[in-house]
C-alpha positions in Angstrom: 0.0 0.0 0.0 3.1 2.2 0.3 3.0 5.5 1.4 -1.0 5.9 1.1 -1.6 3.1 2.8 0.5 4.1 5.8 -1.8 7.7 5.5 -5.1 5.5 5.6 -3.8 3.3 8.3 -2.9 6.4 10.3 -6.1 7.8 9.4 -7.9 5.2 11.0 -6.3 4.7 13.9 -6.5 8.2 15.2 -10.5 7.8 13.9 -10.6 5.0 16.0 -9.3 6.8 19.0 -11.6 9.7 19.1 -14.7 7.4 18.7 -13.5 5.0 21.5 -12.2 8.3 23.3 -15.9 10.1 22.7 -18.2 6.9 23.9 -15.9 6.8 27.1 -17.4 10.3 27.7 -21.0 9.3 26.9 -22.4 8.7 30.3 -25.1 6.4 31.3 -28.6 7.8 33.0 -28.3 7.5 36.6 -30.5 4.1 37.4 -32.5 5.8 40.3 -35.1 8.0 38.5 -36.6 11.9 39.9 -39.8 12.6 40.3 -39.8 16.2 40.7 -41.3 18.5 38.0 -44.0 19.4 36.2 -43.3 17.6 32.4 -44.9 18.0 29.0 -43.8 15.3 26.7 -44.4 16.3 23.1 -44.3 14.0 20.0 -44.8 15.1 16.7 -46.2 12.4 14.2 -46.7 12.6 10.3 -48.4 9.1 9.1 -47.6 7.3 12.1 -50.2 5.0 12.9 -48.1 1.6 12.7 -45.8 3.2 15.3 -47.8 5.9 17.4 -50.3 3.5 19.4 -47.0 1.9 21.6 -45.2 5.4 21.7 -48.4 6.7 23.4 -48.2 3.3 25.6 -45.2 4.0 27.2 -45.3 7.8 27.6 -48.8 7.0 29.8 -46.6 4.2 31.5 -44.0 6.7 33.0 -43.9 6.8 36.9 -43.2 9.9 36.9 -46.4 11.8 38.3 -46.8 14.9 36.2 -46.5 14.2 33.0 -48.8 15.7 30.4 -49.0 14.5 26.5 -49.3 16.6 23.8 -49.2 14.7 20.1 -49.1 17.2 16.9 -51.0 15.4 14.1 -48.9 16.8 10.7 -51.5 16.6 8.4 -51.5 12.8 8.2 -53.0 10.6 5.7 -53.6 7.8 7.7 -55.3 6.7 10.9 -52.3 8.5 13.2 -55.3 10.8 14.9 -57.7 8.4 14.8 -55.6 6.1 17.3 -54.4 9.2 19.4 -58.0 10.1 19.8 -58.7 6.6 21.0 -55.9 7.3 24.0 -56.8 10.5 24.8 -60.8 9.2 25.6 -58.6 6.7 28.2 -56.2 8.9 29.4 -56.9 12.4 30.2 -53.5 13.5 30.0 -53.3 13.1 26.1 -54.2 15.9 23.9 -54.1 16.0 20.4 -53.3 18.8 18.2 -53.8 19.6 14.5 -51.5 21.1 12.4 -52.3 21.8 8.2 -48.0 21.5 8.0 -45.6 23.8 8.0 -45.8 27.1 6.2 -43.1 28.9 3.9 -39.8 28.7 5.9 -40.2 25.8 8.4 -39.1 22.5 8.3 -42.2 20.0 9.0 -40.7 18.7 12.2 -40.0 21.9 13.8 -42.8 23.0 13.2 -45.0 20.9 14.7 -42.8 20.6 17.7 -43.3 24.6 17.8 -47.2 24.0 17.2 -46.7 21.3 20.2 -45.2 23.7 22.5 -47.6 26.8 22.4 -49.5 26.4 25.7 -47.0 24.3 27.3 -46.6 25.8 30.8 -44.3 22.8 32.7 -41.1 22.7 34.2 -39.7 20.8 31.5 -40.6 19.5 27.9 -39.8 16.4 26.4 -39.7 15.7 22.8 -39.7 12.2 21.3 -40.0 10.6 17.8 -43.6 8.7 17.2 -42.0 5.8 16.4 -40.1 5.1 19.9 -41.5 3.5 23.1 -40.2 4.0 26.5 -39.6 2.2 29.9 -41.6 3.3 32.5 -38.7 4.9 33.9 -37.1 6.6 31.2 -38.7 10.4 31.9 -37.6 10.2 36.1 -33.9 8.7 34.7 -33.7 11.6 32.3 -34.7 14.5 35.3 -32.3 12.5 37.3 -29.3 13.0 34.4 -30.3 16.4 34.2 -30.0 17.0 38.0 -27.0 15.0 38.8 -24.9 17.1 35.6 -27.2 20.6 36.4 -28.0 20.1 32.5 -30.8 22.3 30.5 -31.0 19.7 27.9 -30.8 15.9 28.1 -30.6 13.9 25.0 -30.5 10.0 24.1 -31.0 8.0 21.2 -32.8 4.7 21.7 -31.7 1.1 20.8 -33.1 -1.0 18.0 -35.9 -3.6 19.0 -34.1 -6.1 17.1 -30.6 -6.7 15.7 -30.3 -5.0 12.2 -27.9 -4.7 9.2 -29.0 -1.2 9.4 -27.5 -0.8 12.6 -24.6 -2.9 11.5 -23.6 -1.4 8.1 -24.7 2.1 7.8 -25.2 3.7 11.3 -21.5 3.2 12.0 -20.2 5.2 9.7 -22.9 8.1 10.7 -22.2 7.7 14.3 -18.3 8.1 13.7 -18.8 11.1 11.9 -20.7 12.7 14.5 -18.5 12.1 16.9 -16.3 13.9 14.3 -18.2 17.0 14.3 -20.3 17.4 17.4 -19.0 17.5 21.1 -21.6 15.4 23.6 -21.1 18.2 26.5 -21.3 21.0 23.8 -18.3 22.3 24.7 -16.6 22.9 21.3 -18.2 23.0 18.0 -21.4 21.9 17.4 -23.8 20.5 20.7 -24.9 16.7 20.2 -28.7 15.8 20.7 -30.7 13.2 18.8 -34.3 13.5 17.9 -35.5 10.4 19.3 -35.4 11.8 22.8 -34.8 15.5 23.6 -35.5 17.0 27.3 -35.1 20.5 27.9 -35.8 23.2 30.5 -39.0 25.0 29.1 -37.6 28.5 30.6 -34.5 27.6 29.1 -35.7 27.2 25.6 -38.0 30.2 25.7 -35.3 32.4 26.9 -33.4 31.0 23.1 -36.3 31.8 21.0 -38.2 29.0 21.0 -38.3 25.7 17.9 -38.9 29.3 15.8 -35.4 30.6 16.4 -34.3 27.1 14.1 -37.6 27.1 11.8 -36.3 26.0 8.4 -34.5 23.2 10.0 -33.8 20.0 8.6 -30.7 18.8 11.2 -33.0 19.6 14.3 -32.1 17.8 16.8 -27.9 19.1 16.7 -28.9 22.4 15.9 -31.2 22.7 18.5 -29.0 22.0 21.4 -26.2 24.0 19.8 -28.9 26.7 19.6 -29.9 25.9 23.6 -25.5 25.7 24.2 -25.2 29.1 22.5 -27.8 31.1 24.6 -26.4 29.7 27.9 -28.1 26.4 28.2 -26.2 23.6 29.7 -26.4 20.4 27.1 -25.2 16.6 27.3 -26.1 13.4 25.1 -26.3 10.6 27.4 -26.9 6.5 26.7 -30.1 6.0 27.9 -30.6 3.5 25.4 -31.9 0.6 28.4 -35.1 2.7 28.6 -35.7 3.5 24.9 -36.0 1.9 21.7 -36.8 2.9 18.4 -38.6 0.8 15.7 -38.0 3.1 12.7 -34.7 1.5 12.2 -35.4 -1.8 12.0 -35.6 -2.7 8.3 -32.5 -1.9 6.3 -34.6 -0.2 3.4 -36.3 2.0 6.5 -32.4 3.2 7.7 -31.2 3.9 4.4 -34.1 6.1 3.7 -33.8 7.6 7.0 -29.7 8.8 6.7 -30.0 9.9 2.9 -32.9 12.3 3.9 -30.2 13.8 6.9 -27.3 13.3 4.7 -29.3 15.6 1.7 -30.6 18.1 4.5 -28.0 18.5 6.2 -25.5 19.0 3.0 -28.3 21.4 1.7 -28.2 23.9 4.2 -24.2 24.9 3.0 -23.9 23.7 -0.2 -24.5 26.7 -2.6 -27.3 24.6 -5.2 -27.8 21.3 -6.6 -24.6 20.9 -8.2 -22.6 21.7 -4.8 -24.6 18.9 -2.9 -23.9 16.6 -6.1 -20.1 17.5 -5.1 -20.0 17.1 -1.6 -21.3 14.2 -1.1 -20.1 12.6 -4.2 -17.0 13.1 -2.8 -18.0 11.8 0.2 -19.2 8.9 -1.4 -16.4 8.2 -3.2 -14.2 8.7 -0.2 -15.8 6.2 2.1 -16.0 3.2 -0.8 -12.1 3.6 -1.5 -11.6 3.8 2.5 -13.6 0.5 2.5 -12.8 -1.2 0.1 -9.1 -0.5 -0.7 -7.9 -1.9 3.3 -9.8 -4.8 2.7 -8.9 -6.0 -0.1 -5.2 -5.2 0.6 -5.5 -7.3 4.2 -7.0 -10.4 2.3 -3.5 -10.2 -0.2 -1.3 -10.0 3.1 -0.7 -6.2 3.5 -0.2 -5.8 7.2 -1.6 -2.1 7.0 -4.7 -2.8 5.0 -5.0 -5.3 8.0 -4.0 -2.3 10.9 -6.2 -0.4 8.9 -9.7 -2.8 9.1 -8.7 -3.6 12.5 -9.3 0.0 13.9 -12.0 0.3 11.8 -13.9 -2.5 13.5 -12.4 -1.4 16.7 -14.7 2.1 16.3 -17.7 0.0 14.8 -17.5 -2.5 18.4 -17.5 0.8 20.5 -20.9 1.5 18.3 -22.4 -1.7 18.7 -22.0 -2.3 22.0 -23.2 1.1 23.7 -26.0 0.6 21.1 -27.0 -3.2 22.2 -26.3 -4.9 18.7 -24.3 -7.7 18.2 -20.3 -6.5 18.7 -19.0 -9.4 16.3 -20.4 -7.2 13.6 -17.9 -4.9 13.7 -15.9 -7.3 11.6 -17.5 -6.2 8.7 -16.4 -2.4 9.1 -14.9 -1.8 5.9 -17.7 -2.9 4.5 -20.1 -1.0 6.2 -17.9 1.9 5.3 -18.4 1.1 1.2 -22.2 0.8 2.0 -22.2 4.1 3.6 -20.4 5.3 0.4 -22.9 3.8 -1.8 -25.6 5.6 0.6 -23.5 8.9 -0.3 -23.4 8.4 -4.1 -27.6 8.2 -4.0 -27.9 10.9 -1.8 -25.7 13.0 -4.5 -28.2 11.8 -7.1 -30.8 12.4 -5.3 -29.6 16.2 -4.2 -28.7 17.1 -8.1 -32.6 15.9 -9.2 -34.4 17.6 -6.4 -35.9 14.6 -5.7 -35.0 13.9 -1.9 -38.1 13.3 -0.5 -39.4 12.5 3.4 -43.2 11.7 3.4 -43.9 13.8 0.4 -41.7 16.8 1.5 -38.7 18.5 0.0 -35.9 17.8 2.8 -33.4 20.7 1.4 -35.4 23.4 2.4 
């Protein structure tokens, strides 16, 4: 491999490093949960009826004492307010909100999260996708994470329900590169948060402007805890992954949707037109299949660096799986799940240079 291979090996190493060096940092929820403070837990949903009835199952679950549920119906097509309707007759504590969509300037999610905030007058407000369901415990561990760090915004993704080659092969990749460019403290850079599972201080997020002061959106869940990290809040992404999951991962087809829509967003917001996004993550693309491909194919002809090389690669793909409870002897295949993730990239540059990035019927650039 010569000189370049020396570079990629190096390169991968030190990649290795900051992952492994980044989930060390990544604490766990403290196991005994609070129950103190008021909460308003508020879950947008877009054509979520498969998924909605057990979110809505385990928010009414919670321990915690006051909790209310607000769930903003974005203009579905399907049964999603039918069901919610059919909770909130059981369960006083459900309301259900209608929203036409977004108008000019806002991103869909954003704004039905701002729709879903309007009369909100708790402590705290807690945002989480339709399509997760959570422990009983998981709203008293999150008040306890935010207490324990004196935190204005909690944040944890949840685990799959089932192991996944979406999980294996493509999330990876994404995870590493977040790592990359986001700090999970907010102390540099960027502020980490996922959307599954966002818990803020409602004085806290009024006092930054609200989901309006980010309307157009379409990386929401990072650039609202940067947004909460830049007007003074106190942020942290935290494994609470024992009392979440999320089912919208589970098929391969369903996670391969799911990152081109971010990759294309996010690309989208600095990329300057069509043909930029093309660019970027062609390049991208192109990047990830050679850093993929090249080690491992050198390793299986005897090249002790292509072997180095797939070795840290897989060493930052176990420090994935296992914090995200899939099986760590995938990590084997790491170079491969870094060609997939370029092959994800080379769509999403399709996709961006047609305009025809969709997510549920709606333009993700913007």
């Amino acid at each position: 491999m010569g000189k370049w291979g020396v570079l990629t090996a190096s390169v991968a190493v030190a990649r290795a490093v900051v992952a492994i060096k980044t989930w060390r940092e990544v604490r766990a929820l403290p196991a005994a949960r609070v129950d103190a403070g008021s909460v308003t837990a508020v879950v947008p949903a877009r054509d979520e009826e498969r998924t909605i009835d057990q979110c809505l199952a385990g928010l009414r679950a919670q321990d915690h004492a006051d909790l209310r549920i607000v769930v903003v119906d974005d203009a579905s097509t399907d049964r999603t307010a039918e069901v919610v309707r059919r909770h909130a007759a059981e369960d006083s504590r459900v309301r259900l909100v209608s929203s036409p969509g977004p108008p000019s300037g806002w991103a869909g999610k954003v704004h039905a999260l701002h729709v879903g905030t309007a009369d909100a007058d708790t402590d705290w407000l807690l945002f989480v996708d339709a399509d997760t369901e959570a422990a009983p415990d998981l709203v008293g561990r999150l008040l306890a994470g935010a207490r324990e760090g004196d935190l204005d915004l909690v944040s944890t993704s949840g685990r799959g329900t089932k192991p996944s080659a979406g999980w294996w092969l493509l999330l990876p990749p994404v995870n590493q590169l977040l790592f990359e460019t986001t700090t999970v403290d907010g102390r540099r850079g960027m502020a980490l948060a996922v959307g599954h599972c966002i818990l803020v201080r409602r004085a806290v997020l009024e006092r930054a402007g609200g989901w309006a002061a980010i309307a157009g959106s379409r990386a929401d869940d990072v650039d609202f805890a940067t947004l909460i990290r830049d007007t003074g809040g106190r942020t942290r992404y935290v494994d609470g992954a024992d009392s979440l999951t999320t089912s919208g991962l589970d098929a391969f087809g369903d996670t391969w949707a799911s990152m081109r829509k971010s990759m294309v967003a996010g690309t989208s917001l600095y990329a300057k037109g069509p043909a930029s996004a093309f660019l970027s993550l062609g390049s991208t693309g192109l990047a990830h299949l050679a850093y993929g491909v090249v080690p491992a194919v050198t390793a299986v002809r005897g090249s002790r660096l292509g072997a180095l090389t797939w070795l840290a690669q897989s060493a930052a793909a176990w420090a994935f799986l296992r914090r995200a409870r899939q099986p760590r002897s995938a990590a084997v295949l790491a170079p491969l799940s870094y060609a997939a993730f370029g092959a994800l990239s080379l769509e999403a540059a399709w996709h961006a240079l047609r305009g025809t990035a969709k997510w549920k019927d709606r333009d993700v650039r913007g």
